[in-house]
PASE-628033 format. One line per field, with one value per residue: residue in one letter; x, z, y of N, C-alpha, C in turn. Coordinates in steps of 0.1 Angstrom, whole numbers. Example, Ala and Ser with C-alpha at 12.3 -4.5 7.8 and 13.67 -1.06 7.14 Angstrom:
// PASE-628033
filo <- [a|s]
n_u <- [132|128]
n_w <- [78|71]
n_v <- [-57|-22]
ca_u <- [123|137]
ca_w <- [78|71]
ca_v <- [-45|-11]
c_u <- [132|129]
c_w <- [78|79]
c_v <- [-33|0]
END
This chain:
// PASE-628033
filo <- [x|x|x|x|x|x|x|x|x|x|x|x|x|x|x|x|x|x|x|x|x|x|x|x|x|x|x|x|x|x|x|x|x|x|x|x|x|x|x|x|x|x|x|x|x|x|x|x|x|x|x|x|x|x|x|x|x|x|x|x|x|x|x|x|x|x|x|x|x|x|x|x|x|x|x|x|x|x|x|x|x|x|x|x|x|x|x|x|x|x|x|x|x|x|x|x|x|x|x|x|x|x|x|x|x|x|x|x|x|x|x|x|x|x|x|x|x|x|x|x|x|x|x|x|x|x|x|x|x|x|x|x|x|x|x|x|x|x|x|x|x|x|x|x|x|x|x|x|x|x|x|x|x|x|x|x|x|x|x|x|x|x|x|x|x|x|x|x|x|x|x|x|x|x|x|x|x|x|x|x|x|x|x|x|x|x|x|x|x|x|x|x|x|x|x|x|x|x|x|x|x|x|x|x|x|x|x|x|x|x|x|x|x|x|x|x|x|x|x|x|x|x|x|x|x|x|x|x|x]
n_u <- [312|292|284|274|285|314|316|314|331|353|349|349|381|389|386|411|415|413|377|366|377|372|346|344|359|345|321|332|337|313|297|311|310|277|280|294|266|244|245|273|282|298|318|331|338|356|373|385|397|401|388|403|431|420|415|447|458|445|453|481|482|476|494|515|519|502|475|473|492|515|516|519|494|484|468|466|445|451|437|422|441|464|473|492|472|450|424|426|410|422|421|396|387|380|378|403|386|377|361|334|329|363|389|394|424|448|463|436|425|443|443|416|417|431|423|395|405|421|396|378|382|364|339|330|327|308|284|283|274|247|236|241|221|198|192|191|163|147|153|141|113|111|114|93|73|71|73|42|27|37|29|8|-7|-4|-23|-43|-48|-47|-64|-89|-87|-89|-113|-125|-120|-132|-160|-164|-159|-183|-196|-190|-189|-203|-200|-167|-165|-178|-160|-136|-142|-146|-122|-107|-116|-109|-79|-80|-92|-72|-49|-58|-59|-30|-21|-37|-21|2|-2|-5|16|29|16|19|37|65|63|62|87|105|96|98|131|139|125|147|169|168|167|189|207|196|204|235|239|231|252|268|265]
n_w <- [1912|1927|1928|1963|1968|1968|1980|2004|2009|2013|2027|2051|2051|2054|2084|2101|2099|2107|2122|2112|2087|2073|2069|2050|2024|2020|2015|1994|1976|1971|1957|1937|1921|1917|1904|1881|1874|1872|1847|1844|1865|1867|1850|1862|1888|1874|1866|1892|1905|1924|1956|1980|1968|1964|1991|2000|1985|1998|2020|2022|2007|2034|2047|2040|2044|2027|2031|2058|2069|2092|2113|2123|2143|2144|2122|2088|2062|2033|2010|1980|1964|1937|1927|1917|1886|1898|1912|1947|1980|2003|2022|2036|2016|1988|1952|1925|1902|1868|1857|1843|1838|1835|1821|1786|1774|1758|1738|1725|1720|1694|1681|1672|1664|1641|1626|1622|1603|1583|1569|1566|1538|1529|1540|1536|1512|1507|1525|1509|1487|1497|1501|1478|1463|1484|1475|1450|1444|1457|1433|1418|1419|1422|1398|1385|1399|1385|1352|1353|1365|1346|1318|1323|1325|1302|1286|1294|1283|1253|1250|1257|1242|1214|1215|1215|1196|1174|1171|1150|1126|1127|1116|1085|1088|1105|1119|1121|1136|1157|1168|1171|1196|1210|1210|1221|1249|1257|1258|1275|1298|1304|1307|1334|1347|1349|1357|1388|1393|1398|1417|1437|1438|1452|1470|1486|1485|1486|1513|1527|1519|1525|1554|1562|1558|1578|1598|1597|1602|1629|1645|1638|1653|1679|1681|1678|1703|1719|1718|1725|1752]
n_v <- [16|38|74|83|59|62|89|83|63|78|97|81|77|98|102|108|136|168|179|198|203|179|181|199|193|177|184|200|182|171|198|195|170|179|203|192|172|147|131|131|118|87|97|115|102|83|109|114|91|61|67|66|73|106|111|108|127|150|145|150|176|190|179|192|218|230|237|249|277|287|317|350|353|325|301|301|299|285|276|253|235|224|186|168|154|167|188|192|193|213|230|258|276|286|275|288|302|307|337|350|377|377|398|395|373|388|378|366|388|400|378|384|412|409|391|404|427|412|403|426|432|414|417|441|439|424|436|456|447|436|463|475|461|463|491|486|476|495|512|505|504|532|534|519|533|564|556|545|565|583|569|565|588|599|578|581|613|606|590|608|625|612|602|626|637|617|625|643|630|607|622|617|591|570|540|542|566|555|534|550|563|540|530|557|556|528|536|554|537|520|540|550|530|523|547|543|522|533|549|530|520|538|541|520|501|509|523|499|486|501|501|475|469|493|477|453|463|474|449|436|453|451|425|428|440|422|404|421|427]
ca_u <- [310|282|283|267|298|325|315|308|341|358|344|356|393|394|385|416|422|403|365|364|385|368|331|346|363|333|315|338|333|296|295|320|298|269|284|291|252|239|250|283|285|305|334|338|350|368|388|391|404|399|387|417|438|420|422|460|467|442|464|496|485|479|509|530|512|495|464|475|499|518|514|517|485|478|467|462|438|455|424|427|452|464|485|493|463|438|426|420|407|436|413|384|389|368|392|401|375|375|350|324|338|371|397|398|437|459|464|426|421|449|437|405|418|439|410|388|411|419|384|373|376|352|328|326|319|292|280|282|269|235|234|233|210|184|189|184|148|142|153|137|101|109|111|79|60|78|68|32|23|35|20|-14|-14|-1|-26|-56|-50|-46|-77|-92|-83|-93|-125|-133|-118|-139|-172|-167|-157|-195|-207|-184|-187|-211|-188|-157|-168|-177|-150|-128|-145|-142|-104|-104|-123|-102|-75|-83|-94|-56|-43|-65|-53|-15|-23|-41|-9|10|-6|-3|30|37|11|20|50|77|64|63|97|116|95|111|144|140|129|158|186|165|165|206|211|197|217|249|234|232|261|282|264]
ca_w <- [1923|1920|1935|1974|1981|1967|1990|2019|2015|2011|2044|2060|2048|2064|2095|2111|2101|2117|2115|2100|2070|2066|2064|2040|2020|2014|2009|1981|1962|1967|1948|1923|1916|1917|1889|1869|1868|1871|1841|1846|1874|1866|1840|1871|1895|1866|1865|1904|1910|1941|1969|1989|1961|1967|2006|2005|1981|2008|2033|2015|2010|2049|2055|2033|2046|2015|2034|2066|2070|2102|2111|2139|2147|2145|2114|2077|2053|2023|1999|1977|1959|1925|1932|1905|1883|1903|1923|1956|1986|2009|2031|2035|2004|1974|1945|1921|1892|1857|1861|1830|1839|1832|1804|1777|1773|1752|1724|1722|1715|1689|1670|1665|1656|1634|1617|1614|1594|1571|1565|1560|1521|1524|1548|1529|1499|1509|1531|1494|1475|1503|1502|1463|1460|1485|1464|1434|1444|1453|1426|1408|1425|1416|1384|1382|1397|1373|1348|1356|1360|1329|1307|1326|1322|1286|1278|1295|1275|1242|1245|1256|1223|1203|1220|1207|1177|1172|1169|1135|1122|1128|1102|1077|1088|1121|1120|1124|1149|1171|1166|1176|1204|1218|1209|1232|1260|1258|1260|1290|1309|1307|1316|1348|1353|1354|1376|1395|1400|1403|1431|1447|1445|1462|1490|1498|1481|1486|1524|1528|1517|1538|1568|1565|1561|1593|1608|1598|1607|1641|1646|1632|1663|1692|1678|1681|1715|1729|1717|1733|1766]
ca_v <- [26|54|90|74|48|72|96|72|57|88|103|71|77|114|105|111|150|181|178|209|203|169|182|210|188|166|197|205|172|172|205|189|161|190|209|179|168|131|125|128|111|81|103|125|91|82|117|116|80|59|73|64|84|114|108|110|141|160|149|153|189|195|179|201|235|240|239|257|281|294|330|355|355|315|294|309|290|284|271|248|231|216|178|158|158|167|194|188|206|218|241|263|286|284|274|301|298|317|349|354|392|381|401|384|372|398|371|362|399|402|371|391|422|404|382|416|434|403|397|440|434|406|420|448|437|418|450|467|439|439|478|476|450|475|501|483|475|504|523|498|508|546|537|519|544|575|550|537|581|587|562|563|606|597|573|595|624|604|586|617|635|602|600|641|636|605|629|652|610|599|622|612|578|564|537|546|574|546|529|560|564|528|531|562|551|518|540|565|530|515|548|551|517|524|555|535|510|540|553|516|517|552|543|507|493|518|522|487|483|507|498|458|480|494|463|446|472|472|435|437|463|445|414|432|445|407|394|424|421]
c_u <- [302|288|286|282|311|326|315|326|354|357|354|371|400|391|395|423|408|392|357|367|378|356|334|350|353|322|313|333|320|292|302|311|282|269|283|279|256|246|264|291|299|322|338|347|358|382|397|397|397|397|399|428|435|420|438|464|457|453|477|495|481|490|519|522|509|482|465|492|503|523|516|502|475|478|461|457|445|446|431|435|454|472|484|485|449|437|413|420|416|429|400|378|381|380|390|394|378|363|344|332|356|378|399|416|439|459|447|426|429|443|422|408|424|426|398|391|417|407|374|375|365|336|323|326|309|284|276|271|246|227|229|222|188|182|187|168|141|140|144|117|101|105|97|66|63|71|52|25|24|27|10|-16|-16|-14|-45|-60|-50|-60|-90|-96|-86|-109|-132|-134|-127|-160|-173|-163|-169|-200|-201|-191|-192|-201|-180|-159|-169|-165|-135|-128|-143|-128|-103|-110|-115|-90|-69|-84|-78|-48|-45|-57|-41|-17|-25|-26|6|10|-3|9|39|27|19|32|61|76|67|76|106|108|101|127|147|139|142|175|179|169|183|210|213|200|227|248|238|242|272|279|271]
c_w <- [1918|1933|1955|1981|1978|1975|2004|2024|2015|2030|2055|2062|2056|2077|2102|2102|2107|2115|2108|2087|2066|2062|2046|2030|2014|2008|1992|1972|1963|1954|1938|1917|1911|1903|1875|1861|1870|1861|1833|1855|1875|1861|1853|1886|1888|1868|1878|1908|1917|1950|1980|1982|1964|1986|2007|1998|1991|2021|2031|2017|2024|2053|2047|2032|2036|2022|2049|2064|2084|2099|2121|2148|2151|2131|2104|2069|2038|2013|1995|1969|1946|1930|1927|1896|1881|1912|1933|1967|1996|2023|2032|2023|1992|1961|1937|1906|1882|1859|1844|1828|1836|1820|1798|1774|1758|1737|1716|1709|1705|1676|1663|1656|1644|1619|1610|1605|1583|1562|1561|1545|1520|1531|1544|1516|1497|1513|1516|1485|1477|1499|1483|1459|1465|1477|1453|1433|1450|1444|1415|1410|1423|1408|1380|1386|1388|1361|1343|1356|1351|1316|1310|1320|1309|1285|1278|1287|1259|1241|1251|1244|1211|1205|1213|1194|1169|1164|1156|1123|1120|1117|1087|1079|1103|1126|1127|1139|1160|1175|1172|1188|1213|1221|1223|1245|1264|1266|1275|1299|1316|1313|1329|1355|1361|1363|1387|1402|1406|1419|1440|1451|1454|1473|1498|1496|1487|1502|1531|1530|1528|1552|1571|1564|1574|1603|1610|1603|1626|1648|1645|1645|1675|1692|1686|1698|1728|1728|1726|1746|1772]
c_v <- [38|66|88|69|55|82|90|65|69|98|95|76|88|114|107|126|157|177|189|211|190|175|194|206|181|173|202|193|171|180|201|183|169|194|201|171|151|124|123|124|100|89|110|112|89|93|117|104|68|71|75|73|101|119|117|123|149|158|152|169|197|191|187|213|240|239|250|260|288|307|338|351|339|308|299|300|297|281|260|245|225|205|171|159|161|180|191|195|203|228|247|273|277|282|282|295|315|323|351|367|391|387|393|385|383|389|369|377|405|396|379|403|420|398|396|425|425|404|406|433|429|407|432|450|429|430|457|462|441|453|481|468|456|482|502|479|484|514|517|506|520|547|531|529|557|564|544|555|582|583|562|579|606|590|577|606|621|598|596|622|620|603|616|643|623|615|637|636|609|607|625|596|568|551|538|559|568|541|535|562|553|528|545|560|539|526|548|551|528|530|551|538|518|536|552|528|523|545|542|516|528|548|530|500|498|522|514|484|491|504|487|468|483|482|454|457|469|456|432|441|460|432|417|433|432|401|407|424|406]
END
């Protein structure tokens, strides 16, 4: 039996109550089947029965005024109903449905608080572990550039002072004068060098780094942001 003759023979079965409670009724399991999708067509006859089973608990619950109720005023729609285990439609009422917007249950929200405060040591020692691990490559990057100044100023002003002192040498010894001189000039290059890399790492490294920083605390933020919407 597909979707088509379950509904077909189902129609059939209701024809003797109101024709307002039947179309509404058939209504209702349309949208059921609806909700369910194509491809759970079949599991969803399965959960509901026979057609003829669901037939009689609709009329079971009009005959036992769970679908109308008497009133001063005339006849009170009851919605629908739970009967045995199934629910089935009883009236014109929308059945009552869990709300996205609903409170979360009292226990739900205990188990959490419960589980977050277990699990603080370990969320903050990771938190610690992350936090040191930045700060170690940064401080690591201080230290190369502190480092990378000093030995370049250092190795400028030594081969400076080799490179002067290299000239009262030549006339002892042409030689060696040269030789003094190459040494300082060698010298002064490598130190330019490490300035050089110094400077690299205060324009681009060290900005670099705290800008991904930022990105990622930003990126962290509007996480949190989506998951509490």
């Amino acid at each position: 039996m597909n979707r088509e003759q379950f509904m077909r023979e189902l129609e059939r079965l209701l024809n003797n109550i109101p024709e307002g409670e039947r179309k509404e009724a058939l209504a209702y399991y349309e949208d059921y089947f609806n909700d369910a999708g194509p491809e759970n067509e079949q599991q969803v006859i399965a959960e509901l029965g026979h057609p003829y089973k669901v037939a009689e608990n609709i009329k079971e619950g009009l005959r036992g005024n769970m679908g109308y109720q008497n009133s001063g005023a005339g006849y009170q729609n009851a919605g629908y109903q739970h009967i045995g285990t199934q629910n089935v439609y009883a009236g014109n009422s929308a059945p009552a449905t869990k709300s996205a917007n609903d409170p979360m249950p009292t226990w739900a929200i205990v188990l959490i608080v419960l589980g977050c405060v277990l699990l603080s040591p370990f969320l903050l020692g990771a938190a610690g572990t992350v936090l040191g691990g930045v700060l170690g490559v940064l401080g690591t990057l201080v230290g190369l550039l502190v480092a990378a100044f000093t030995a370049g100023i250092s190795l400028v002003v030594a081969g400076i002072a080799v490179f002067i002192a290299a000239f009262p040498s030549m006339i002892v010894s042409p030689f060696l004068g040269l030789a003094l001189m190459g040494v300082g000039l060698l010298l002064a290059a490598i130190g330019i060098l490490l300035v050089m890399a110094g400077v690299w790492i205060c324009g681009w490294a060290i900005p670099t780094f705290v800008k991904w920083i930022i990105k990622m605390c930003k990126k962290l933020g509007k996480k949190e942001e989506t998951q509490v919407a």
